[in-house]
Backbone as JSON Lines, residues from 0, in Angstrom:
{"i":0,"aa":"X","n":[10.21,50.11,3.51],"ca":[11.1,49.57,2.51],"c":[11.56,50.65,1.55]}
{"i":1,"aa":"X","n":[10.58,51.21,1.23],"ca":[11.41,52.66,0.15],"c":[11.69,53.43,0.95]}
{"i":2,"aa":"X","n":[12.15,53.82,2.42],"ca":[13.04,54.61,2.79],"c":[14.01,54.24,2.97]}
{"i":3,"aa":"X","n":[14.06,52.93,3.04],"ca":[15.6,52.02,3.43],"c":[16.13,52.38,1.63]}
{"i":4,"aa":"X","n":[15.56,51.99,0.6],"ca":[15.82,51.92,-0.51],"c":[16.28,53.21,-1.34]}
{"i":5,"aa":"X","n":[15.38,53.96,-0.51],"ca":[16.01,55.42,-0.88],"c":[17.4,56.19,-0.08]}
{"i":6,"aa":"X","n":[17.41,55.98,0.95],"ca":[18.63,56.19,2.22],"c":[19.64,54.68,2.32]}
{"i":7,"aa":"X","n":[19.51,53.85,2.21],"ca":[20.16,52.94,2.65],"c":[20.06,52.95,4.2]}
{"i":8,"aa":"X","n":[20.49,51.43,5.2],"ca":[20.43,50.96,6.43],"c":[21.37,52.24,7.02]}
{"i":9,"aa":"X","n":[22.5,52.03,6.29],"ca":[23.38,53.4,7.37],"c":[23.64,54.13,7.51]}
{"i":10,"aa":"X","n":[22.05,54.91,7.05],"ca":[21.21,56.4,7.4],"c":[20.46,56.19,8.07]}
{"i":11,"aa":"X","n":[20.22,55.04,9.01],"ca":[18.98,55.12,9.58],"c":[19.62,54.54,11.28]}
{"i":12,"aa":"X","n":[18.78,55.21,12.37],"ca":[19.21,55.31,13.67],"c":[19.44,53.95,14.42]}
{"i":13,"aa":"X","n":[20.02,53.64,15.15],"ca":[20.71,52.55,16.24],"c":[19.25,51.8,16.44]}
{"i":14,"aa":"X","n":[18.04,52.83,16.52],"ca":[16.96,52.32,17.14],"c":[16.2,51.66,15.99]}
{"i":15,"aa":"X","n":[16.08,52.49,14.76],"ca":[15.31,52.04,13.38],"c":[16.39,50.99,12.65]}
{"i":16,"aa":"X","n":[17.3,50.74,12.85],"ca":[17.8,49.43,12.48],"c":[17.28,48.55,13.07]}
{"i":17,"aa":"X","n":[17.53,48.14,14.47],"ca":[16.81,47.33,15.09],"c":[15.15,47.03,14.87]}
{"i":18,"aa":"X","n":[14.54,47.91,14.68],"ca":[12.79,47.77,14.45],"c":[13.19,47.29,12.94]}
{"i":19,"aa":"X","n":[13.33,47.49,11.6],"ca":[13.78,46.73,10.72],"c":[13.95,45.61,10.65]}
{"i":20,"aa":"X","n":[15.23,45.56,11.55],"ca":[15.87,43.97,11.41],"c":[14.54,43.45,12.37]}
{"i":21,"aa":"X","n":[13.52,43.48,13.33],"ca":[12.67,42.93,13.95],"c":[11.8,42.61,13.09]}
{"i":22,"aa":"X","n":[11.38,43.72,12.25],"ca":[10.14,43.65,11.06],"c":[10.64,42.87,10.04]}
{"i":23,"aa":"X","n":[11.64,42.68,9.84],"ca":[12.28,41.47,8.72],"c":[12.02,40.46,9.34]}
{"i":24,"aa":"X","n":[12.56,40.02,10.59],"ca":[12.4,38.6,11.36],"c":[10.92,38.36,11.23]}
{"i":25,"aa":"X","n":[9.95,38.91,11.4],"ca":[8.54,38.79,11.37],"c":[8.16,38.46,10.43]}
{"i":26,"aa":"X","n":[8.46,39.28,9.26],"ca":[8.01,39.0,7.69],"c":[8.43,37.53,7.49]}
{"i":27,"aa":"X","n":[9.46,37.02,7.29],"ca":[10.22,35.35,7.85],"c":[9.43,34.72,8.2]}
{"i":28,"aa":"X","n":[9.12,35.29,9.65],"ca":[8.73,34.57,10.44],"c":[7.0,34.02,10.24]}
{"i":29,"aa":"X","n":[6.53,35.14,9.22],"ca":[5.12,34.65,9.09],"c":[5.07,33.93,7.22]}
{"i":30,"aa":"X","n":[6.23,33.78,7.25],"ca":[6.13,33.01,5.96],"c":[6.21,31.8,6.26]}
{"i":31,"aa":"X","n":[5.64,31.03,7.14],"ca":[5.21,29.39,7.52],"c":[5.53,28.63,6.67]}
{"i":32,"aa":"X","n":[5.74,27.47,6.21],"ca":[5.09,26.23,5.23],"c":[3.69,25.95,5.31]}
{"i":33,"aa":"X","n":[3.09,26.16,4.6],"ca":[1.6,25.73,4.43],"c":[1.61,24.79,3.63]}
{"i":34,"aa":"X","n":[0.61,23.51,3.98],"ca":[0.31,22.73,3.34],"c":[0.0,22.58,2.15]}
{"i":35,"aa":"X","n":[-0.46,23.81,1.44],"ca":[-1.02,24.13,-0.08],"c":[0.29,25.05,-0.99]}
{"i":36,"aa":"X","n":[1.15,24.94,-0.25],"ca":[2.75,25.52,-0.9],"c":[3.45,24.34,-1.47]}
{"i":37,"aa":"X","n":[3.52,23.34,-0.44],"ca":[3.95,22.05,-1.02],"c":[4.33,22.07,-1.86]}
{"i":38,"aa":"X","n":[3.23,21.73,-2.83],"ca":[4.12,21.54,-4.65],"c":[4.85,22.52,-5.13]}
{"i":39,"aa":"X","n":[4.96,23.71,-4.64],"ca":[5.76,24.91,-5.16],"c":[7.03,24.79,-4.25]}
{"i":40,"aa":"X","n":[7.18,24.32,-3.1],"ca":[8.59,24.5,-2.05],"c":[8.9,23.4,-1.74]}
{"i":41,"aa":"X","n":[8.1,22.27,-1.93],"ca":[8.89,20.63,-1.97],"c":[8.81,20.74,-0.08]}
{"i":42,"aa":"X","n":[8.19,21.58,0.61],"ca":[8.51,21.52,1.89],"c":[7.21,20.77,2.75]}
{"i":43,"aa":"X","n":[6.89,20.44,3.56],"ca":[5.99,19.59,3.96],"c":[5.08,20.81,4.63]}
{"i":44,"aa":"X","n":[4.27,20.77,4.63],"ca":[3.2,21.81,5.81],"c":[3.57,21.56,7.16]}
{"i":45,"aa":"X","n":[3.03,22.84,7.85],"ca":[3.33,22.58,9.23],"c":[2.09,23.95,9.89]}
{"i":46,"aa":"X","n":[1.78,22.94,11.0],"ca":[0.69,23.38,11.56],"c":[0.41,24.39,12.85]}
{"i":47,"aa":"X","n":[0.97,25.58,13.36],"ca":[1.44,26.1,13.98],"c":[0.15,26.34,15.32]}
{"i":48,"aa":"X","n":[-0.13,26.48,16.35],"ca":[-1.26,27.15,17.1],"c":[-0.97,28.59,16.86]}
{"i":49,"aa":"X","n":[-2.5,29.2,17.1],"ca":[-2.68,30.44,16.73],"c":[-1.6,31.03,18.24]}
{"i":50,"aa":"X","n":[-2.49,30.45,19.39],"ca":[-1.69,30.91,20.44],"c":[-0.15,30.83,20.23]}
{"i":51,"aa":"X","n":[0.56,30.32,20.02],"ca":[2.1,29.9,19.97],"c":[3.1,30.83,18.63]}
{"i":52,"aa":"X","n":[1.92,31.0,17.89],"ca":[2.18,32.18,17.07],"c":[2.7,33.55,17.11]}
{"i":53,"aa":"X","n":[0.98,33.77,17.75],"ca":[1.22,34.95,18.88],"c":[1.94,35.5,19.62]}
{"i":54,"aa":"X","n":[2.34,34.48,20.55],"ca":[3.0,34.78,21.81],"c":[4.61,34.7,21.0]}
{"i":55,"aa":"X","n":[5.02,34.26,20.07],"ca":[6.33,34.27,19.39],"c":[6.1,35.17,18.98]}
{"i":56,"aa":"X","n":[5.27,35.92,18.41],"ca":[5.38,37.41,17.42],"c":[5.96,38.26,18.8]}
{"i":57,"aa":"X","n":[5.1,38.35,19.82],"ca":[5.38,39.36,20.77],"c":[6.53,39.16,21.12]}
{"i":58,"aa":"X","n":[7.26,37.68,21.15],"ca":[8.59,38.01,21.51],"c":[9.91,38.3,20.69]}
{"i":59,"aa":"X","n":[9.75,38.52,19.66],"ca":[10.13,39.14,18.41],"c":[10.24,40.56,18.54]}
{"i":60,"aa":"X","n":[9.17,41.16,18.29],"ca":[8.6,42.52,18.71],"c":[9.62,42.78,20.07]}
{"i":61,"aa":"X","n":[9.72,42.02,21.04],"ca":[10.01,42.08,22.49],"c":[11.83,42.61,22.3]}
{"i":62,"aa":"X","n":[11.96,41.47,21.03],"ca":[13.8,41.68,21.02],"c":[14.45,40.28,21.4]}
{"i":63,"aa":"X","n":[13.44,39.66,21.95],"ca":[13.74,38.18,22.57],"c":[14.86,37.41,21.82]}
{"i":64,"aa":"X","n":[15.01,37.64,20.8],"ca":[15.15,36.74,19.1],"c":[16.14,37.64,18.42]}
{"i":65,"aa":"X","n":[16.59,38.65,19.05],"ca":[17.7,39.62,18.57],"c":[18.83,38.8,18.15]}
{"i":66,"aa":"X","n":[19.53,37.72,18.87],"ca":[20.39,37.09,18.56],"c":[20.44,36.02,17.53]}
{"i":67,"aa":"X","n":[19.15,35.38,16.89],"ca":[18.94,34.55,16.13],"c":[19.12,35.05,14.79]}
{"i":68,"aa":"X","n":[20.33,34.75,13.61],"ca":[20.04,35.31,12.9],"c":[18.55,35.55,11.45]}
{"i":69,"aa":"X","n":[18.52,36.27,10.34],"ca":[17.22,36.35,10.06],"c":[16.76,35.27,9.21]}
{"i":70,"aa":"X","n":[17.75,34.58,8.95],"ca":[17.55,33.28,7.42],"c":[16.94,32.62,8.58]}
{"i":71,"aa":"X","n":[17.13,32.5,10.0],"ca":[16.69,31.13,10.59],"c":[15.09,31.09,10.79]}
{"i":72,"aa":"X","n":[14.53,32.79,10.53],"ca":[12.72,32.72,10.78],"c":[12.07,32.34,9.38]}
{"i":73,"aa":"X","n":[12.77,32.03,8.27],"ca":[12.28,31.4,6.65],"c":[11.65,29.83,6.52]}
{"i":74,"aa":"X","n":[10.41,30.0,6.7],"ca":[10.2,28.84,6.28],"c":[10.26,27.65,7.05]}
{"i":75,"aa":"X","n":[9.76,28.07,8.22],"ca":[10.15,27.54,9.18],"c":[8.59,27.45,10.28]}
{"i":76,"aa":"X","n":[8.31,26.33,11.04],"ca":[7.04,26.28,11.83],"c":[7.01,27.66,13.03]}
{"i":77,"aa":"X","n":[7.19,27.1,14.45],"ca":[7.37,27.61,15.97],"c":[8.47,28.33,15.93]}
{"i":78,"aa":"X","n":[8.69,28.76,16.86],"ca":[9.78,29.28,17.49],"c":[10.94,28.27,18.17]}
{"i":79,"aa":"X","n":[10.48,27.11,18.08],"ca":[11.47,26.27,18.43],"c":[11.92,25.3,17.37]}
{"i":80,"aa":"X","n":[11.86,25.56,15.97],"ca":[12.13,25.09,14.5],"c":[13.02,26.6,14.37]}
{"i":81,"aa":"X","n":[12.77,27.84,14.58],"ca":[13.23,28.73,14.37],"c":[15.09,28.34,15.18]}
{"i":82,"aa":"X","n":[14.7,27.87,16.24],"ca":[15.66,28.09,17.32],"c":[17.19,26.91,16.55]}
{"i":83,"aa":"X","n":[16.18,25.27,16.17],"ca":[17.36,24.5,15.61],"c":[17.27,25.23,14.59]}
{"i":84,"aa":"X","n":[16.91,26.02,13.55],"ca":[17.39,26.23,12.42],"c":[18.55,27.23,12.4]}
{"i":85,"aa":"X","n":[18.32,28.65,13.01],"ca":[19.65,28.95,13.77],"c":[21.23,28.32,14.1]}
{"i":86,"aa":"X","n":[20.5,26.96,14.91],"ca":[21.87,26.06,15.44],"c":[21.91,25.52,14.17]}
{"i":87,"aa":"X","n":[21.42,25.37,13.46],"ca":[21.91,24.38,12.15],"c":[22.93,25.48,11.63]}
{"i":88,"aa":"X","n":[22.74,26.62,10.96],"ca":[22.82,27.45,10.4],"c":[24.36,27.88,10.62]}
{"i":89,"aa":"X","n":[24.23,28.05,11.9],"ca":[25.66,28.08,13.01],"c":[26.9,27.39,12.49]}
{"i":90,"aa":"X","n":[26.24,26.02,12.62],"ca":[27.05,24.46,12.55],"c":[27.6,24.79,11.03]}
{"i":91,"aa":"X","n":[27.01,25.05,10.12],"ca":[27.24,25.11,8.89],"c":[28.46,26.05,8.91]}
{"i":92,"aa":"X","n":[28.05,27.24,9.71],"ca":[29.04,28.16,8.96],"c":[30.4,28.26,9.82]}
{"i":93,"aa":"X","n":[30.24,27.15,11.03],"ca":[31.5,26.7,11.6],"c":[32.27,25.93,10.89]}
């Protein structure tokens, strides 16, 4: 983050943009709803498997998710809450 902050994104290579924008989707992506957030985000908890977690991080990491943009991994359960939130997201800005 302080090299992006110190250089800005478009000083940095075709390849380190992409690992960025991946490591952003992740950061998102591990900001869940937890049940004990509730009263602070009005959002309901949600209960994710460790396995299903996992195996979504790696496909993140993988690039799998390149096309999804990054608001859609916020706050959000699975990878398939990730996926309608995306299509919501879409719809909206159609």
């Amino acid at each position: 983050q302080d090299i992006i902050a110190i250089l800005g994104m478009d000083e940095l290579s075709e390849e380190d943009k992409l690992t960025v924008t991946r490591a952003r989707k992740i950061q998102r992506f591990l900001s869940q709803p937890f049940d004990v957030a509730k009263v602070f985000t009005g959002s309901d908890g949600v209960q994710v498997p460790l396995e299903d977690t996992i195996k979504s991080f790696k496909a993140v990491v993988a690039g799998e998710y390149d096309h999804l943009p990054e608001a859609a991994f916020y706050m959000v359960g699975g990878i398939d809450d990730v996926k309608a939130k995306a299509e919501r997201l879409a719809a909206e800005a159609a």
